[in-house]
Structures are given as C-alpha cells and as structure tokens.
ZAPARO-339108 format. One record per residue (C-alpha): y, z, x; residue in three letters. Coordinates in steps of 0.05 Angstrom, whole numbers, plus 32768, in hexadecimal, padded with zeros to 4 digits. Layout:
N
YZXALA/...
# end
This chain:
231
7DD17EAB80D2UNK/7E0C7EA980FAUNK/7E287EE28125UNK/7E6F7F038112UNK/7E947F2980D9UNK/7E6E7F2E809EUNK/7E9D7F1C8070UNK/7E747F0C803CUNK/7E5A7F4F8032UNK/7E9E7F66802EUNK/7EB37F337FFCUNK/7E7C7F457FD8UNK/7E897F917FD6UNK/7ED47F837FC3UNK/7EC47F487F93UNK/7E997F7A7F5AUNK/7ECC7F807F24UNK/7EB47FD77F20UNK/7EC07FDB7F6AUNK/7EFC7FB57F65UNK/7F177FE07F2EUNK/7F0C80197F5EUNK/7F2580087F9FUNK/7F6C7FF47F7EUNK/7F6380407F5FUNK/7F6480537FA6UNK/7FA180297FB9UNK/7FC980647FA7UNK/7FB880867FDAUNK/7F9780C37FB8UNK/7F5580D57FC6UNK/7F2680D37F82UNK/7EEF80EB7F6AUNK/7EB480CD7F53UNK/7EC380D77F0AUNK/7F0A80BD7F10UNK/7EF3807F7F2FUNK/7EBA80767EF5UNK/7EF9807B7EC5UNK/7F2180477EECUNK/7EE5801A7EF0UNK/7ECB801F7EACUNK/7E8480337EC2UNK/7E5A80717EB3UNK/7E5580A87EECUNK/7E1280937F06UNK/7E3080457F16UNK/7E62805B7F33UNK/7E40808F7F64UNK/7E15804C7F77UNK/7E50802A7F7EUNK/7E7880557FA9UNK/7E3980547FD5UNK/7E42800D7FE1UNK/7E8C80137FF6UNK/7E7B8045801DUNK/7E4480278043UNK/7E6E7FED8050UNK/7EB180148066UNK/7EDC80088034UNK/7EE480548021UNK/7ED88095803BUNK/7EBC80D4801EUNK/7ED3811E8025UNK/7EB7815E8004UNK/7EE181977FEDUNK/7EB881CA7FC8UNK/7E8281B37F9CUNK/7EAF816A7F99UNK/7EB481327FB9UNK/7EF081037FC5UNK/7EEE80BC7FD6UNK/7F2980927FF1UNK/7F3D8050801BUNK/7F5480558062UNK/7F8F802F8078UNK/7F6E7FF28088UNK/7F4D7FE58050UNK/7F897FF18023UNK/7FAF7FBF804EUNK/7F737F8C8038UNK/7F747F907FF9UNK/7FC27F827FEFUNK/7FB57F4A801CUNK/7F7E7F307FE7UNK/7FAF7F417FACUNK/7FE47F197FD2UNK/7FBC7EDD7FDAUNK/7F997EE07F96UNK/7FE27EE27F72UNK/7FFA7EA77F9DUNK/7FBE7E7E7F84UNK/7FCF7E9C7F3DUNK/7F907EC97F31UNK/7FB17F017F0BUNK/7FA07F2D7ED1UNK/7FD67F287E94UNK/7FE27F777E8BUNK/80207F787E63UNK/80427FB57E58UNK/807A7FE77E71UNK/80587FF87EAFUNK/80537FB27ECFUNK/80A07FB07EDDUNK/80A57FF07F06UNK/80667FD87F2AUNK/808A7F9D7F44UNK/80CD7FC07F4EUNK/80A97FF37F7DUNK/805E801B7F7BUNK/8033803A7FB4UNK/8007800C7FDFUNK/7FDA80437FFDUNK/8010806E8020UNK/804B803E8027UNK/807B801A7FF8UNK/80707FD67FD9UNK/808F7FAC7FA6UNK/80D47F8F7FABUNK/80F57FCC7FC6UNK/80BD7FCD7FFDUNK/80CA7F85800AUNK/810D7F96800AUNK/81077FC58042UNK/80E77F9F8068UNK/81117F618066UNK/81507F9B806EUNK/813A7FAE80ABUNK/81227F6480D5UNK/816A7F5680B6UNK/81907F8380DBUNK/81687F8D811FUNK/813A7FC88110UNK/80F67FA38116UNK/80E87F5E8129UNK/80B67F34810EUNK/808F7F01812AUNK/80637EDC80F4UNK/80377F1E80E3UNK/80447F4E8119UNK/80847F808110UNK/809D7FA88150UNK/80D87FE28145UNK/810D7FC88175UNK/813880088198UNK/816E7FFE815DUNK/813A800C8133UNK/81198046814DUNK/8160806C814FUNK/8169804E8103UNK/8131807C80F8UNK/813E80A98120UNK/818580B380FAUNK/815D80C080BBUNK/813780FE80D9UNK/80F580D480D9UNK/80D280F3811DUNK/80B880AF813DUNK/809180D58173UNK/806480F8813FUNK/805880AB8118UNK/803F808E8160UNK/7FED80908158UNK/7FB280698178UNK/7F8880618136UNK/7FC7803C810FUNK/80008015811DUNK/804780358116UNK/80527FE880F9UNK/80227FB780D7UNK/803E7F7E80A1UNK/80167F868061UNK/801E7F518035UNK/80337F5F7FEBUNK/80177F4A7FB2UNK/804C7F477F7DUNK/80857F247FA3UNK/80517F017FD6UNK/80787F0D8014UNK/80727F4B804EUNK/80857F91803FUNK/807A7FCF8078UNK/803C7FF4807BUNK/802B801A80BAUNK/803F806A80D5UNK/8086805080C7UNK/8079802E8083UNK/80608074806EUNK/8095809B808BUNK/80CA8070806EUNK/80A5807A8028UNK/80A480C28034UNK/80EC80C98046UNK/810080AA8004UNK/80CF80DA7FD7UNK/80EE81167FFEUNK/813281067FF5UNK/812A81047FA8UNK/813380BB7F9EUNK/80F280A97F7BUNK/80B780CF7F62UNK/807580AF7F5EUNK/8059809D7F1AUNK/802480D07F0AUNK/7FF6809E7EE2UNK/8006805B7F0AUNK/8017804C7F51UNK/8060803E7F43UNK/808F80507F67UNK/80D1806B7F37UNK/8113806A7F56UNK/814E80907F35UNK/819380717F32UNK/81AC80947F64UNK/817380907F92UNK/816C803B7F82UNK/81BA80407F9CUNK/81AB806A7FDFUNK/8170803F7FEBUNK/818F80007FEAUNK/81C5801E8014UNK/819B80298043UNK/81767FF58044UNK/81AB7FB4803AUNK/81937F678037UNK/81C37F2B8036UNK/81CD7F117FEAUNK/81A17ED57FF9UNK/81657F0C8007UNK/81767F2D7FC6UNK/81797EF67F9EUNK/
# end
C-alpha cells in the first residue's frame, strides 16, 4: 500500500449511515451520551457502544466521564469536516427530502459545532470581507486591524480568542447555501455575542438557530451586505 493519510478509513468510519446519524448529533456542539446517540442513530445501546468505539479509535470524537456517565463529542476539526462533506454532497445533490417546519429555520440559521451557519452565518461572513474586517484569499480568512477594533467595539476580548490549538479564523464551508461561513475562536465568539445579547435562542430539539424580530433587525445591522449579496 501506499504511504499517507488514510483516508479511506476515515471515509469509511464517516460513510456507516449509524455513525453518520451520530456524528451530525454531535454537530451541535453538545456532548452526548451513549444512549442519546443510540436514539439519534436508530440502533440498540450495545451497537452503538461498538460504534462509538470505532469513532473513537479513529479520532473523530472524544470521550469524557462525569460520574458514573460518559459523554462523547466532536472536536473542532472534525465538525469542520463534516460540513465540508455536507457542502460537497448537496452541491452534487445527495440530500435527504425531510420536509417539515424545521427545515426552514435550519437554513435560515442553526449551530455548526460552536459557530453560526446558515444564511445568516453566510451573511456574516460575506458582511465582514465586505467592509474590510477580514480578508479572504480563496480559503484562508485573516482579521485585518479594522476588524479586530470591529470586535473589539462589541466587547468581544480578542486577546482571550488567540490560541495555538485553533485558529481565531478558519472558512468552513456550508452546506445549505454552499458557500463559506466563519468558524474559528472568532466564529464562536461572534455566535456567542448574539445568544447573550438576547437575539436568538437555540432550538432545544434541533440545531437551529431562532432569531427574534428584533434581534434578526440588530443582526443585520450589524452585520450589512450590498443588495446584490442579499439577493
């Protein structure tokens, strides 16, 4: 066999439709237990335990124990994967027909790990390349100075966001409207600053996202785009 990346395990561990079912559980960023992630999969307890050994072994989640549980979730990286694969399989038009009243607030806005997606994610993104807060070039993002004292002006601490194990940064491509929205230190920051100024609430059974009117107005404030971006 060749030498490099073994992506074929990977694809493999990702590509089981159980496994599957549970890493998107994870996207939300909560950590699960082992019972919650049978639910979401559709398996009984003891596949899922063999299962979640799998991922585990091959890095796609991590394992904590609190008390007699334990509590599985993604790291960063592997969230940011697995909107990539989402983005790329709706492009090619591999999706899942799920109609109902959920799908709409999905798309509008929902939680990819620990930062906002959907169009109001994409939105953000675009807001800020538009105006001279971060520059893009092709995948990589860099905060220009406007843009750290944009932040700044928001009370978002940029010092405390700077780490070695993730980018304050990082373009993570969305699945639902196909283009870039802002992942990163800053992507979760910016996410954080809208929950805790009472603009949106998470969904408590989905990873939506749910803006209130006056919080959808604020937001859009604050993050403007030219009529051709909104279109």
């Amino acid at each position: 066999m060749k030498e490099g990346p073994d992506i074929a395990r990977i694809g493999m561990l990702i590509g089981d439709p159980a496994r599957a079912n549970m890493l998107t559980a994870l996207m939300a960023g909560q950590a699960l237990t082992a019972s919650e992630l049978a639910q979401a999969a559709g398996v009984a307890l003891p596949t899922a335990s063999a299962h979640l050994g799998k991922l585990e072994d091959g890095g796609l989640i991590t394992q904590r124990k609190q008390g007699r549980h334990r509590y599985f979730a993604l790291s960063a990286d592997t969230a940011s994967l697995l909107e990539s694969i989402m983005g790329f399989a709706a492009k090619r038009g591999h999706l899942r027909h799920r109609p109902g009243p959920k799908d709409p607030a999905l798309r509008q806005a929902r939680i990819c790990y620990d930062h906002l997606a959907g169009d109001l994610g994409v939105r953000m993104l675009d807001s800020l390349v538009e105006h001279g807060s971060i520059v893009a070039e092709g995948e990589m993002l860099d905060l220009t100075a406007h843009g750290q004292q944009y932040v700044c002006d928001m009370g978002i601490d940029l010092d405390a966001l700077r780490s070695p194990r993730r980018p304050l940064c990082k373009s993570c491509l969305d699945w639902s409207e196909r283009r870039s929205h802002l992942a990163g230190t800053l992507g979760k920051a910016l996410l954080g600053h809208v929950l805790a100024e009472g603009w949106a609430r998470r969904d408590a059974d989905s990873r939506a996202i749910r803006f209130n009117r006056t919080g959808l107005g604020k937001f859009h404030a604050l993050f403007p785009v030219s009529e051709a971006d909104a279109a």
